[in-house]
C-alpha positions as CSV (number, residue, x, y, z in Angstrom):
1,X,84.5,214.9,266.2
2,X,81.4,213.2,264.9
3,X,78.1,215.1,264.9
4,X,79.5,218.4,263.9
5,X,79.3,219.9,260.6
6,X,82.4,222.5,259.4
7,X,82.2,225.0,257.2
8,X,84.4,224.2,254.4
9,X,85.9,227.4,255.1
10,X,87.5,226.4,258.5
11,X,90.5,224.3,258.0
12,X,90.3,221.1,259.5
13,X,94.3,221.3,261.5
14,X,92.9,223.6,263.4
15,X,90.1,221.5,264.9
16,X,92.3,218.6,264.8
17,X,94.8,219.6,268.0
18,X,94.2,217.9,271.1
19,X,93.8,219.9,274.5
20,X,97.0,219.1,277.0
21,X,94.5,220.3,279.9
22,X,91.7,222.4,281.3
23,X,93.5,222.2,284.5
24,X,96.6,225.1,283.9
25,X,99.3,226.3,285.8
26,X,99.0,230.1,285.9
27,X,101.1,232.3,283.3
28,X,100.2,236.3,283.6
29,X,96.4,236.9,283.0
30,X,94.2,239.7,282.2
31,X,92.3,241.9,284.3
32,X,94.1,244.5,287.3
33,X,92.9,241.5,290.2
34,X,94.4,238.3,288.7
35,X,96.7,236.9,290.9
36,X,100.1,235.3,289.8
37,X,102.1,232.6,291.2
38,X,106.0,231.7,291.6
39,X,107.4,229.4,289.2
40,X,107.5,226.0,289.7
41,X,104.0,225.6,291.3
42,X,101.3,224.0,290.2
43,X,98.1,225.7,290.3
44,X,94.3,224.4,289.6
45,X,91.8,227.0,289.2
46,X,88.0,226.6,289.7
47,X,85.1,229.0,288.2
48,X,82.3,229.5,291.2
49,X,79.1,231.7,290.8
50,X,77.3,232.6,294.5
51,X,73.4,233.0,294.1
52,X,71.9,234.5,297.0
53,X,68.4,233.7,298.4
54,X,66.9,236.3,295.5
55,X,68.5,233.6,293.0
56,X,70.7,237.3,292.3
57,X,74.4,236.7,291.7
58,X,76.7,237.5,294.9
59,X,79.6,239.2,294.0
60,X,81.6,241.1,296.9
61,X,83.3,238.1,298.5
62,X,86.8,237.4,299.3
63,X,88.7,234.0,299.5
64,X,88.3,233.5,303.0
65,X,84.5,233.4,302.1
66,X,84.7,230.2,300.6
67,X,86.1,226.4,301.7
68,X,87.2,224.1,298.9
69,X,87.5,220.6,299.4
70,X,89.5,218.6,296.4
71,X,89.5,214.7,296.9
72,X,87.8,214.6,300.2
73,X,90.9,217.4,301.6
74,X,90.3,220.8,302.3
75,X,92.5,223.2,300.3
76,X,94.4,226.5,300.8
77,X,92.5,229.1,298.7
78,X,95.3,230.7,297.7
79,X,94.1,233.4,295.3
80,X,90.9,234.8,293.8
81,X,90.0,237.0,291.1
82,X,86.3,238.1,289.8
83,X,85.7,238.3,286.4
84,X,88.9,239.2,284.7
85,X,89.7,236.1,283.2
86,X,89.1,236.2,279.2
87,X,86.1,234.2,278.0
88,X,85.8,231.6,275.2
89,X,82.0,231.3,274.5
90,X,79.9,228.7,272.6
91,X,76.7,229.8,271.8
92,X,75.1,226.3,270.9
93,X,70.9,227.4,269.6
94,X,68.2,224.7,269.4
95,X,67.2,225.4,265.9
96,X,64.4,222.0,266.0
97,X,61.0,223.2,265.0
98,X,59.7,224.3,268.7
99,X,62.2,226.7,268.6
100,X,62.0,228.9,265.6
101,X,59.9,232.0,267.4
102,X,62.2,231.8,270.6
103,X,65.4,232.3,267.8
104,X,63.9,235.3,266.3
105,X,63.5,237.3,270.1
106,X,67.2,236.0,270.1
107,X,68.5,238.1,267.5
108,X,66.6,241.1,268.7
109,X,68.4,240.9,272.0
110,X,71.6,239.8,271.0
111,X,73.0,243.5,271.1
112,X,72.3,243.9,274.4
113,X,73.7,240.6,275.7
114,X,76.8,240.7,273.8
115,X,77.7,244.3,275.4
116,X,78.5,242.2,278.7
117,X,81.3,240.5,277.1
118,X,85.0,242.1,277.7
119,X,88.0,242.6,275.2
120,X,89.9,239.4,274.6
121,X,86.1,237.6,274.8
122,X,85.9,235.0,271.8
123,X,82.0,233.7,270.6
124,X,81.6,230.9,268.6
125,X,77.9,230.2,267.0
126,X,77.0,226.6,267.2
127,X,72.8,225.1,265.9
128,X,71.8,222.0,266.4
129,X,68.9,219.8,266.0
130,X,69.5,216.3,265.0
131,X,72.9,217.3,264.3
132,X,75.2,220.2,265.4
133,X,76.8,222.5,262.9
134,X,79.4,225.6,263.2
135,X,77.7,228.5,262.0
136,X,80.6,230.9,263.3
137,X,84.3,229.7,264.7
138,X,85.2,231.7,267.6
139,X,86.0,235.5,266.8
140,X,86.1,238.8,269.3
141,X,84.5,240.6,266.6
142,X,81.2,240.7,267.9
143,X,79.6,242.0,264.8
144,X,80.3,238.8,263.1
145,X,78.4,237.1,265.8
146,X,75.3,239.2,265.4
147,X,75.5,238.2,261.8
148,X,76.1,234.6,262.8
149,X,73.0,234.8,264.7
150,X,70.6,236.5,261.8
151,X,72.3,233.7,259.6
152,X,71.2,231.2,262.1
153,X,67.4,232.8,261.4
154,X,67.6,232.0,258.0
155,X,68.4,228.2,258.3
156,X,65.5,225.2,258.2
157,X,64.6,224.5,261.9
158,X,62.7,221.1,262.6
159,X,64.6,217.5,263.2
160,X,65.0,216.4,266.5
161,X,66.0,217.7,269.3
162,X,69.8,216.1,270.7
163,X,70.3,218.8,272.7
164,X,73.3,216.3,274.9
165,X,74.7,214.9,272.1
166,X,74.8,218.8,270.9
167,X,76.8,219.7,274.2
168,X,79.2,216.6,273.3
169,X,80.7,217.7,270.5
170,X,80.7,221.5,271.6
171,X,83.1,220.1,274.7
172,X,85.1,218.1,271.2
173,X,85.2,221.7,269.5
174,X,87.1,223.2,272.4
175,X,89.2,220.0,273.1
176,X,90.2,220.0,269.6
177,X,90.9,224.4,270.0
178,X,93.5,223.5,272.1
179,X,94.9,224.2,275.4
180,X,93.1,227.5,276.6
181,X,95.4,230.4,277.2
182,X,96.1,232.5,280.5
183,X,93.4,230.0,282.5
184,X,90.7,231.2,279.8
185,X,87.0,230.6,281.1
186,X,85.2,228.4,278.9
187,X,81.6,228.4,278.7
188,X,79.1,226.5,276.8
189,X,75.5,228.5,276.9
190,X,72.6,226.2,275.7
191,X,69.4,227.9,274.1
192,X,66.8,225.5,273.8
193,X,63.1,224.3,275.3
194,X,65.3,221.8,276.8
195,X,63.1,219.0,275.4
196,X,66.1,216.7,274.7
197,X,66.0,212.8,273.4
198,X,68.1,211.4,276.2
199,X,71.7,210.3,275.2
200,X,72.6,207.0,276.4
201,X,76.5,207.7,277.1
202,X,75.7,211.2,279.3
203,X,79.1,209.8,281.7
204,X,81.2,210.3,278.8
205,X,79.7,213.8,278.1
206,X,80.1,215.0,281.1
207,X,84.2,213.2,281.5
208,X,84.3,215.4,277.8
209,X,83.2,218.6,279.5
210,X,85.4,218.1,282.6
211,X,88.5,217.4,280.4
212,X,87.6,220.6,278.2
213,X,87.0,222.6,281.6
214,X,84.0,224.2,280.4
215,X,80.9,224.8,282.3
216,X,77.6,224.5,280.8
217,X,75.2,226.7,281.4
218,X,71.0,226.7,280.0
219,X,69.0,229.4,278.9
220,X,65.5,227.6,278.9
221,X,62.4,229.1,276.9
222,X,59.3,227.4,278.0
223,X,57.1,225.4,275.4
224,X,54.5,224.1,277.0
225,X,52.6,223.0,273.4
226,X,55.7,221.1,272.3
227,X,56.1,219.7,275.4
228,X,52.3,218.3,275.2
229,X,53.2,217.1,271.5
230,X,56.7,216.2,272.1
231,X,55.6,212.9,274.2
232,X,59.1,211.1,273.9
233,X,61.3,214.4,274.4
234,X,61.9,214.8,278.3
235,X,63.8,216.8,280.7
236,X,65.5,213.2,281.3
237,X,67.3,214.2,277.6
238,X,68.3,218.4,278.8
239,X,70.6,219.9,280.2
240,X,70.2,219.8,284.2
241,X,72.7,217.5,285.0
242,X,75.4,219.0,283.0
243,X,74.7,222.3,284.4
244,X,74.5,220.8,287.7
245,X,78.4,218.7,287.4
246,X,80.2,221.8,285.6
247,X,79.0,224.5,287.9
248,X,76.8,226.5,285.4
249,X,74.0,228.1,285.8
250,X,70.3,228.0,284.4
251,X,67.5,230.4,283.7
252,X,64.0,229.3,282.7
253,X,62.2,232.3,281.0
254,X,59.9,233.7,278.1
255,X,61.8,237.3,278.5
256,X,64.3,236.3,276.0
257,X,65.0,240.6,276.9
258,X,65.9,240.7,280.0
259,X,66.8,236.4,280.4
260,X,69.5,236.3,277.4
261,X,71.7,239.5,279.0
262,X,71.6,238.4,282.1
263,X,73.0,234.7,281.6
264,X,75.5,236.5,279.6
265,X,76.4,238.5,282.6
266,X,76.1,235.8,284.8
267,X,78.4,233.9,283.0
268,X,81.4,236.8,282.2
269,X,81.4,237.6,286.1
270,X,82.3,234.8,288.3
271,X,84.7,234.0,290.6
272,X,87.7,231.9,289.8
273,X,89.6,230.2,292.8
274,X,93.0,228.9,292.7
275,X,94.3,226.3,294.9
276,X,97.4,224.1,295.0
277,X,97.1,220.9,292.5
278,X,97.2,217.9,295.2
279,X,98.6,214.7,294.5
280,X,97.1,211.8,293.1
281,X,97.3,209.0,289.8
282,X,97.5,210.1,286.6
283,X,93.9,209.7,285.3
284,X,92.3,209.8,288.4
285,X,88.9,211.0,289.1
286,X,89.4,214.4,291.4
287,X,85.9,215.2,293.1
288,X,85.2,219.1,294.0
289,X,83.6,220.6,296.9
290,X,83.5,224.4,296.8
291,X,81.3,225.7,300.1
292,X,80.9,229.0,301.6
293,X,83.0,229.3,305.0
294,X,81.7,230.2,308.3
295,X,82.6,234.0,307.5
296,X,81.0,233.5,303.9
297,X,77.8,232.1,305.5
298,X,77.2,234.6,308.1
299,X,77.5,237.4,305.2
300,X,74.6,235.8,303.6
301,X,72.6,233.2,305.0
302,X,71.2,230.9,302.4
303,X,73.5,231.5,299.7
304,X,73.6,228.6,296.8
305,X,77.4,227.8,295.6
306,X,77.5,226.6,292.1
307,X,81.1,225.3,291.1
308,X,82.2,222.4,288.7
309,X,82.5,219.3,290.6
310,X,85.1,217.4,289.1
311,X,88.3,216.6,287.1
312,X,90.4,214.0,286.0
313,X,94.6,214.4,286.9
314,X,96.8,214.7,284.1
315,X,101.0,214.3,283.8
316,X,102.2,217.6,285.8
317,X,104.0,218.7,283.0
318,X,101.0,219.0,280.6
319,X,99.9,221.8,283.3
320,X,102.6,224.3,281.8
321,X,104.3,227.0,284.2
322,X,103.8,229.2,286.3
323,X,105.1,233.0,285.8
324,X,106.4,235.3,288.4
């Protein structure tokens, strides 16, 4: 996985395993709400976040609220659960030279915006600038992220800013995790001015993210001098379009505060929907459509539907079985 930086600490076997699939076939999940399936059926599952006209997460619907269309075919929403799924975080900071005021209201929020994690959650801690490096590997003990994050304070910030070749090889780190457990959300949250230098292979991020089943979602602090110095670092070289294709979510704010916990929120309660895995050719591009129904629209008017809008098919039986 080139671009990263291990801690010698971390044993390299561990990063080394390849992920079967971010597409799973259901085993029993966490959470009171998760639905199960029968054996033998073969299951995708697709995170979805509502935003109603307030730009305020939506989250009282039901299945029959939503319409999901997988290769140009509606689907049977069979199932839906909200929130209960366990989360596997990567918190990936900006740490070039733009960003080293936004970093230190960071660490005086990040209290507050780890409380809306769950049991079970794992954070990893992940800086880049010209290059990304693991300050933390993924841990539930959310004290060693806080210390992850006041370590982070104490690194050099400046180089530049690769913010997508940064998300790359955060989509490697949980490709080479392995397989995700129990239909684990994965969720890449990017902290940066989201002044990027463009990469020139963002198709092949974005296949990497899809294949890791990870959404990415941007927590943008505006920096308007940069951005005045900063002539060859564009929004061309962010985020957007990542956020866009996985079904994150972005917030543009100053109010590190109130903007850090709520992403976090935002991110720990979504919906997952789970549908039956069509047919199709190994390795073949899969194109999502999640849409609110009729019912879902006339509940609220306006609403904005962000889901992940692709996959690619893998060999059934990497997608593991289903439990009773």
């Amino acid at each position: 996985m080139a671009g990263f930086n291990f801690p010698i600490r971390t044993p390299f076997s561990l990063w080394a395993k390849l992920v079967c699939s971010g597409l799973l076939l259901l085993g029993p999940l966490h959470g009171q709400n998760v639905p199960t399936f029968r054996t033998g059926v073969f299951i995708v599952h697709v995170d979805v976040e509502v935003l109603g006209q307030d730009n305020r997460p939506i989250m009282d619907l039901d299945k029959d609220d939503f319409r999901v269309f997988d290769g140009g075919r509606e689907q049977v929403v069979t199932a839906l659960s909200r929130g209960e799924q366990p989360l596997d975080l990567i918190l990936l900071f900006d740490t070039s030279g733009s960003m080293r005021r936004q970093l230190q209201k960071v660490w005086r929020v990040a209290d507050l915006a780890l409380r809306e994690l769950h049991p079970g959650d794992r954070v990893a801690v992940v800086v880049f600038n010209s290059q990304s490096q693991i300050i933390s590997p993924f841990t539930s003990e959310l004290d060693a992220v806080q210390q992850a994050i006041r370590e982070m304070l104490s690194l050099g910030f400046g180089g530049r800013t690769k913010i997508q070749a940064a998300v790359r090889d955060a989509a490697n780190y949980f490709g080479a995790s392995g397989p995700s457990d129990n239909a684990q959300r994965r969720a890449i949250l990017v902290v940066s001015d989201d002044l990027g230098i463009p990469d020139r292979h963002k198709n092949a991020i974005l296949s990497a993210l899809w294949e890791a089943d990870c959404l990415v979602s941007g927590l943008i602090t505006p920096n308007r001098a940069a951005l005045k110095e900063r002539l060859h670092a564009t929004r061309s070289g962010g985020v957007e379009d990542f956020v866009e294709q996985t079904g994150g979510d972005m917030i543009r704010s100053d109010d590190l505060s109130t903007s850090f916990p709520e992403m976090m929120r935002r991110i720990r309660n979504r919906y997952t929907l789970y549908y039956k895995l069509p047919d199709g050719k190994v390795g073949e591009l899969q194109k999502i459509d999640v849409q609110l129904s009729p019912r879902g629209c006339e509940r609220y008017p306006g609403a904005h539907v962000l889901s992940r809008r692709g996959y690619r098919l893998r060999p059934r039986d990497q997608y593991g079985f289903a439990s009773h």
